[in-house]
RODREN-556973 format. One record per residue (C-alpha): residue in one letter; chain; x, y, z. Coordinates in Angstrom, 1 decimal, decimal comma. Each point is the difference from the previous one (the first is absolute). Example, Ala and Ser with C-alpha at 12.3 -4.5 7.8 and 13.67 -1.06 7.14 Angstrom:
<zanus>
  res  chain      xx      yy      zz
    A      A    12,3    -4,5     7,8
    S      A     1,4     3,4    -0,7
</zanus>
This chain:
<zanus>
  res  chain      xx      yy      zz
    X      A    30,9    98,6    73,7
    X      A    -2,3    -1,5    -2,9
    X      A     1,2    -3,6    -0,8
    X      A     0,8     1,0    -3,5
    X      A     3,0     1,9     1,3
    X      A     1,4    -2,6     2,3
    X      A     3,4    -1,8    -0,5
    X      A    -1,7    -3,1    -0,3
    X      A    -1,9     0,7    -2,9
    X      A     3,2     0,2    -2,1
    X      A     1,1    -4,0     1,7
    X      A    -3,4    -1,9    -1,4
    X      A     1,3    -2,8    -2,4
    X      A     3,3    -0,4     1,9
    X      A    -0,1    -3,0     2,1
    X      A     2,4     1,6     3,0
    X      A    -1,5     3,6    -0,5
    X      A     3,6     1,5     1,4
    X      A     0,5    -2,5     2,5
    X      A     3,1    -2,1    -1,0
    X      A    -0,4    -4,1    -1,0
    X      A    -3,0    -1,7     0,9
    X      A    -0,5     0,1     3,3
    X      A     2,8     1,9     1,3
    X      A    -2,3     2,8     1,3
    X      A    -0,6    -1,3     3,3
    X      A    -2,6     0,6     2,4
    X      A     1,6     1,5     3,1
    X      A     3,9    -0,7     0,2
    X      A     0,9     1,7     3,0
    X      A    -3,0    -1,2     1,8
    X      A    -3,2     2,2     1,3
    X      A     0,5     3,2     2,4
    X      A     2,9    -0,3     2,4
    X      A     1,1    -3,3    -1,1
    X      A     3,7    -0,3     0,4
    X      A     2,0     2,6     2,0
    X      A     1,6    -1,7     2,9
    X      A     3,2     0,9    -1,2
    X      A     2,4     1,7     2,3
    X      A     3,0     1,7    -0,8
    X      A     2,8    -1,2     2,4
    X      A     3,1     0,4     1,0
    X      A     2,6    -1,9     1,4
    X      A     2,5     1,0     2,9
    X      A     3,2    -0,3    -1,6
    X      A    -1,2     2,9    -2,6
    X      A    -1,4     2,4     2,9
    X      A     3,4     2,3    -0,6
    X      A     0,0    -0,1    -3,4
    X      A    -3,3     2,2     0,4
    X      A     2,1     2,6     2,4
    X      A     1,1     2,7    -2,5
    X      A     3,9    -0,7    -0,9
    X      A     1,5     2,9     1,5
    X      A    -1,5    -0,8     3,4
    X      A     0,3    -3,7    -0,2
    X      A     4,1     0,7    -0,3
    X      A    -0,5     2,2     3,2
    X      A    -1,1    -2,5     2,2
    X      A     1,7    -3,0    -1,1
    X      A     3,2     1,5     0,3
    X      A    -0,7     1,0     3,5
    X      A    -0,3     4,0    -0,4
    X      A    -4,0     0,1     1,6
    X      A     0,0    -1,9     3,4
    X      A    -2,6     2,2     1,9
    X      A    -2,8    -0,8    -2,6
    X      A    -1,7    -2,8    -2,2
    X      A    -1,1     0,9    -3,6
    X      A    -3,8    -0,3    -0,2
    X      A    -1,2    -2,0    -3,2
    X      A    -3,6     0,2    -0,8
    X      A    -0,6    -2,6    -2,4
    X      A    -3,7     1,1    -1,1
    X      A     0,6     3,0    -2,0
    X      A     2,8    -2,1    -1,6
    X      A    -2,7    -2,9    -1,1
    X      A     0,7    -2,6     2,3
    X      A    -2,6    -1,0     3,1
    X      A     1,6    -3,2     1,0
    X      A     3,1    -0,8     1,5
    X      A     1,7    -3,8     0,0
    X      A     2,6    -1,5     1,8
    X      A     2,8    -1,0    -3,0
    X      A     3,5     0,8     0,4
    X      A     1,9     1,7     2,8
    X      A     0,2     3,7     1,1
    X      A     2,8     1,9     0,9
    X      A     0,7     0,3     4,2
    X      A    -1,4     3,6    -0,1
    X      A    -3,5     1,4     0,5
    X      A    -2,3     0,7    -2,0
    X      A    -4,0     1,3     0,2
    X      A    -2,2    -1,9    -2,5
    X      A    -3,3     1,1    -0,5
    X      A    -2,2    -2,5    -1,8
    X      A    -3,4    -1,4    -0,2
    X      A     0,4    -3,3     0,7
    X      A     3,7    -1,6     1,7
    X      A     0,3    -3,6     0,1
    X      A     1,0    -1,4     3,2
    X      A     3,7    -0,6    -1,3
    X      A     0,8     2,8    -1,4
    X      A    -1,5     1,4     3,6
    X      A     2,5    -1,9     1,5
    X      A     3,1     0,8    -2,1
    X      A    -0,9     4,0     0,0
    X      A    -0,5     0,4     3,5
    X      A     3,6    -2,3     0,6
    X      A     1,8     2,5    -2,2
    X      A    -1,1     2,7     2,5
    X      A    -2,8     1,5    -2,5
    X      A    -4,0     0,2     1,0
    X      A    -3,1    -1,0    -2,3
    X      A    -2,6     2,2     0,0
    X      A    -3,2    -0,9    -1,6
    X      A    -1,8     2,2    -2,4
    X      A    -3,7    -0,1    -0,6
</zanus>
């Protein structure tokens, strides 16, 4: 593209050129390349049935479904990390998850349930 066209062209004479206040336009904000991103999305125990769609949540709280434990895969649901917070209900539960902390390892596999880790 020939300079004369350029958006830039039309900004000569204006101090910011576009860019807000003097000196607002800052150099890199979120940092260079893969700056950042060690974010996880967790999850705590207590809210593991609140994932379990309603209308089979009901069905094993209230006792109904004995011979089997609902399987909650948290990853397609945007969680990869479990935690240990709160208390779970005395029956089981499969929990599929990327990363478990030892806690809510513990509390899981009291209520009867099993972890399974997910690559």
């Amino acid at each position: 593209m020939p300079t004369r066209f350029s958006k830039t062209r039309k900004h000569r004479g204006h101090v910011s050129a576009g860019k807000g206040r003097i000196g607002k336009h800052r150099k890199h904000p979120g940092g260079r390349g893969l700056a950042g991103g060690q974010h996880q999305n967790t999850t705590m125990v207590t809210l593991l049935w609140t994932l379990v769609p309603a209308e089979t949540r009901e069905a094993y709280l209230a006792g109904q479904k004995k011979d089997t434990a609902p399987v909650l895969d948290l990853l397609p649901l945007g969680y990869s990390k479990v935690l240990g917070k709160g208390r779970l209900p005395e029956i089981p539960i499969v929990v599929r998850a990327r990363y478990v902390s030892k806690l809510a390892e513990k509390k899981i596999t009291e209520a009867g349930g099993v972890v399974e880790l997910v690559a």
